[in-house]
Residue frames as qw, qx, qy, qz and C-alpha x, y, z in Angstrom:
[[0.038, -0.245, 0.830, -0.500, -40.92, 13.60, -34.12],
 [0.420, -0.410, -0.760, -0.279, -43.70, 11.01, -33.30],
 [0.345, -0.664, 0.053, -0.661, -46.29, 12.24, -30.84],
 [0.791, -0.549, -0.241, 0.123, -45.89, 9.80, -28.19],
 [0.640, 0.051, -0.139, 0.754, -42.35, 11.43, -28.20],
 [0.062, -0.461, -0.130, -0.876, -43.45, 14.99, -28.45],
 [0.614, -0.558, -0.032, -0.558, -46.59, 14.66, -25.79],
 [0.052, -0.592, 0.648, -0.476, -44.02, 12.18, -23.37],
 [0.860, -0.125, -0.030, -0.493, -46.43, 9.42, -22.98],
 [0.018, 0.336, -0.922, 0.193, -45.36, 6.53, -20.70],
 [0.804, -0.221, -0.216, -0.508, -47.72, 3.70, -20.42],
 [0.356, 0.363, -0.799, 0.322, -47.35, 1.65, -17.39],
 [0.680, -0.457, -0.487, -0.301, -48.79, -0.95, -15.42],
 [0.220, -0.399, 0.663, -0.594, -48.40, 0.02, -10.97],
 [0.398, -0.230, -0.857, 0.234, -49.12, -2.33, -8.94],
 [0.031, -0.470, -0.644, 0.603, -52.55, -1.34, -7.22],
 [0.371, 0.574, -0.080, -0.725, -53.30, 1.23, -9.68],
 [0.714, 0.442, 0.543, 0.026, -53.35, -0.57, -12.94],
 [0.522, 0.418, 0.455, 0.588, -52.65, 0.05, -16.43],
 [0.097, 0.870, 0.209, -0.437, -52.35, 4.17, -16.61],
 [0.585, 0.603, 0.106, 0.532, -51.02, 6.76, -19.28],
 [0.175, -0.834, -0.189, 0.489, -49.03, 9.54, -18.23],
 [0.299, 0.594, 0.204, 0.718, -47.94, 12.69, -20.77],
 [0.285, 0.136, -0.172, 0.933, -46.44, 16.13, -20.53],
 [0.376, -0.359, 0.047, -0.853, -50.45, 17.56, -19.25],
 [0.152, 0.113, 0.846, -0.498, -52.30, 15.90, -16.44],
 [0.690, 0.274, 0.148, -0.653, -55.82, 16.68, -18.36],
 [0.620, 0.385, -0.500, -0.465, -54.93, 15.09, -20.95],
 [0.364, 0.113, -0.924, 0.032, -53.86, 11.73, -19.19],
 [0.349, 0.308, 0.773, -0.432, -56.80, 11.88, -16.65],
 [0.714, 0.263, 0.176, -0.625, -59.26, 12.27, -19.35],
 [0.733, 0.267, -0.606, -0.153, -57.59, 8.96, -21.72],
 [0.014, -0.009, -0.932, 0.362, -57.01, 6.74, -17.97],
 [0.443, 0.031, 0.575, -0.687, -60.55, 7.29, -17.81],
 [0.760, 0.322, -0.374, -0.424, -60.84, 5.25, -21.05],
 [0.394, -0.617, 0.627, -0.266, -59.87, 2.22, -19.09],
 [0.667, -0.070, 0.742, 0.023, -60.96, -0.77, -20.92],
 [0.394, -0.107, 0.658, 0.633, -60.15, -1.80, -24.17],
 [0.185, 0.697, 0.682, -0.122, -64.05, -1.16, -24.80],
 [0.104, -0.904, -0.368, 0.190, -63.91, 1.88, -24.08],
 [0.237, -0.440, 0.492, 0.712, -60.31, 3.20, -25.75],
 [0.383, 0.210, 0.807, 0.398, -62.24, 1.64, -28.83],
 [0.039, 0.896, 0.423, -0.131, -65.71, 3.80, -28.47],
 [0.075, -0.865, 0.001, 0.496, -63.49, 6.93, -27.89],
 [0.174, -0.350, 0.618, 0.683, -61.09, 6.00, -31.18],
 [0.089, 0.266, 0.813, 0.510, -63.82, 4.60, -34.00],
 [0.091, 0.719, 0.683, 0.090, -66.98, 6.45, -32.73],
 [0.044, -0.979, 0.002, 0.199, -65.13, 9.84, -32.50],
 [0.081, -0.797, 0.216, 0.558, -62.21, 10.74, -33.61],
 [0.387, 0.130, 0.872, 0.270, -61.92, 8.38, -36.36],
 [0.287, 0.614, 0.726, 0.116, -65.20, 9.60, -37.21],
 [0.281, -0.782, 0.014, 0.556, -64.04, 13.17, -36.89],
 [0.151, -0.559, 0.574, 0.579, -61.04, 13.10, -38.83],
 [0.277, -0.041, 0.713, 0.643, -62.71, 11.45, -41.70],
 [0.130, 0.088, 0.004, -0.988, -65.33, 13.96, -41.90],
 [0.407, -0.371, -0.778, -0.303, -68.68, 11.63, -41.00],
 [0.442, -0.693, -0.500, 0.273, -68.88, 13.83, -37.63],
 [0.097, 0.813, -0.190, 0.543, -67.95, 17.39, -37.10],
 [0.368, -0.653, 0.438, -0.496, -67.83, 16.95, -33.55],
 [0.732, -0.152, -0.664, 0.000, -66.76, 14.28, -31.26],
 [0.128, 0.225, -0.632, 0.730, -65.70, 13.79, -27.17],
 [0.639, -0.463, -0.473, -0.392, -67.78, 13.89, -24.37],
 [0.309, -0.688, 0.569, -0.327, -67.05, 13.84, -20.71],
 [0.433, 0.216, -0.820, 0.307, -65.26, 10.81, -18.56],
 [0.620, -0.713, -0.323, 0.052, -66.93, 9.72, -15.17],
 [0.610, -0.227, -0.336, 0.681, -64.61, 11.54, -13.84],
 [0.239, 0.852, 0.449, -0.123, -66.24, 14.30, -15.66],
 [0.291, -0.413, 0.449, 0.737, -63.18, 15.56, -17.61],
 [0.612, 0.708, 0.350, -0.033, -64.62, 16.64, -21.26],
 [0.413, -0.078, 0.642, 0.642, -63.22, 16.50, -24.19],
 [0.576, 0.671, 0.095, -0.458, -64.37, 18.76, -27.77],
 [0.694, -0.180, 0.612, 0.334, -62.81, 16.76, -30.64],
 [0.487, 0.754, 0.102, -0.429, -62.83, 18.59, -34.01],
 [0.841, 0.507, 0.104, 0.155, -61.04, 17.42, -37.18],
 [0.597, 0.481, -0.407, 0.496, -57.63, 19.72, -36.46],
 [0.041, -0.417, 0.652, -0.632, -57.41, 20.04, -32.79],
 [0.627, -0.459, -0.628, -0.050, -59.22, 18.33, -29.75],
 [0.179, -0.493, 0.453, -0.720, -59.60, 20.62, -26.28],
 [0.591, -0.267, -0.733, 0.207, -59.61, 18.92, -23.32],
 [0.173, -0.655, 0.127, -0.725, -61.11, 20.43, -20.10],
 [0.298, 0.027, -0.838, 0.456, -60.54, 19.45, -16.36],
 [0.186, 0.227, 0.532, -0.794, -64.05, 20.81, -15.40],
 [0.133, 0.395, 0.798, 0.435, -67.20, 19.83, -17.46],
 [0.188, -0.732, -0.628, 0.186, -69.19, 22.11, -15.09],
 [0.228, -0.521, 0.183, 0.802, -67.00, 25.09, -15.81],
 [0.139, -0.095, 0.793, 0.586, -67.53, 24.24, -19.31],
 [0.102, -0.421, -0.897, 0.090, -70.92, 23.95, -18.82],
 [0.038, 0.812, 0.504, -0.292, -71.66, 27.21, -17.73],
 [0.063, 0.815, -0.220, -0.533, -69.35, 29.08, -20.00],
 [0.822, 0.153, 0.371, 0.405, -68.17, 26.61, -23.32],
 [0.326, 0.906, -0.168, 0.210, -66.14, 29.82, -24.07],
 [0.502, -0.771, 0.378, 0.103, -63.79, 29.13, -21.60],
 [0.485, 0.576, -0.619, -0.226, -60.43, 28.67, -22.51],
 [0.969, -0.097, -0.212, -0.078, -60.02, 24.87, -22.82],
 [0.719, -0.642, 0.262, 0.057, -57.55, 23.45, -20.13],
 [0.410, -0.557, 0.517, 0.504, -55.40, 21.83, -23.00],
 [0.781, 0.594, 0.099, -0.167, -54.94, 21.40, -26.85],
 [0.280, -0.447, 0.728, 0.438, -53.33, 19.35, -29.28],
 [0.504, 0.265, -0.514, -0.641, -54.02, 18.42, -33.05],
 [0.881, -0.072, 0.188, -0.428, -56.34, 15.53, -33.30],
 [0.854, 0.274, -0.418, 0.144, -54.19, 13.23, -35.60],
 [0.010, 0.440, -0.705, 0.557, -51.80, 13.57, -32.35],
 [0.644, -0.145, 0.417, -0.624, -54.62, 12.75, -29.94],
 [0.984, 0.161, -0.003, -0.077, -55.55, 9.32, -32.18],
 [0.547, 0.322, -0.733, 0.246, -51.84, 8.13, -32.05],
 [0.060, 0.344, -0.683, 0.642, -51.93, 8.38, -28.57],
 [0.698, -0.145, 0.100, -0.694, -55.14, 6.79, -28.01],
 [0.842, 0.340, -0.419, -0.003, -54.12, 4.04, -30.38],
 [0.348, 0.460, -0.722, 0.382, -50.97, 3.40, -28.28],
 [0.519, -0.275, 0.427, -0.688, -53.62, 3.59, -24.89],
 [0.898, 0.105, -0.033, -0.425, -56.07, 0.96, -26.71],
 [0.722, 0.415, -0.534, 0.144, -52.83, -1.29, -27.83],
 [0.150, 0.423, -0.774, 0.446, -51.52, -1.24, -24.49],
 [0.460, -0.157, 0.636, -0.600, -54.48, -2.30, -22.60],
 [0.836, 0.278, -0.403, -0.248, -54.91, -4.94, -25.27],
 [0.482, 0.383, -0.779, 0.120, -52.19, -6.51, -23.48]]
């Protein structure tokens, strides 16, 4: 089943709100809406996970101004709704996970839509 199927992902443009993503976890679509321009969908796909999955980075992610953070490793990517939680414990468990090659379709699909 293709992940945009599997993780529910609707991309859609509201009036007033703009271009968002939504999917089956609320971290996961506030920390890829906070990749909002095409710029920036790029950065997070070619300078991480990209670089990730073909093994020129162990690590990728970073937080979102919103301050959602992301760890991006080569078979999974956690996503946390609290950087500052994270922050003082990076044991905690991570808010959600899903394999990375998932995470880059669905990025891809983000970056493609706000292409339009």
């Amino acid at each position: 089943m293709s992940a945009l199927k599997t993780y529910k992902v609707q991309l859609t443009n509201r009036p007033g709100f703009g271009k968002q993503i939504f999917t089956i976890n609320t971290w996961l679509s506030a920390y890829i809406n906070d990749h909002y321009y095409v710029e920036e969908a790029e950065r997070l796909l070619i300078g991480n996970i990209n670089k990730v999955l073909s093994g020129e980075a162990y690590k990728g992610g970073g937080q979102t101004q919103s301050l959602y953070f992301a760890e991006i490793y080569r078979n999974e990517t956690k996503i946390y709704q609290d950087l500052e939680a994270w922050e003082q414990n990076n044991n905690i468990t991570p808010d959600f996970v899903l394999p990375t090659t998932d995470f880059k379709v669905i990025v891809e699909a983000w970056r493609d839509f706000l292409k339009k």
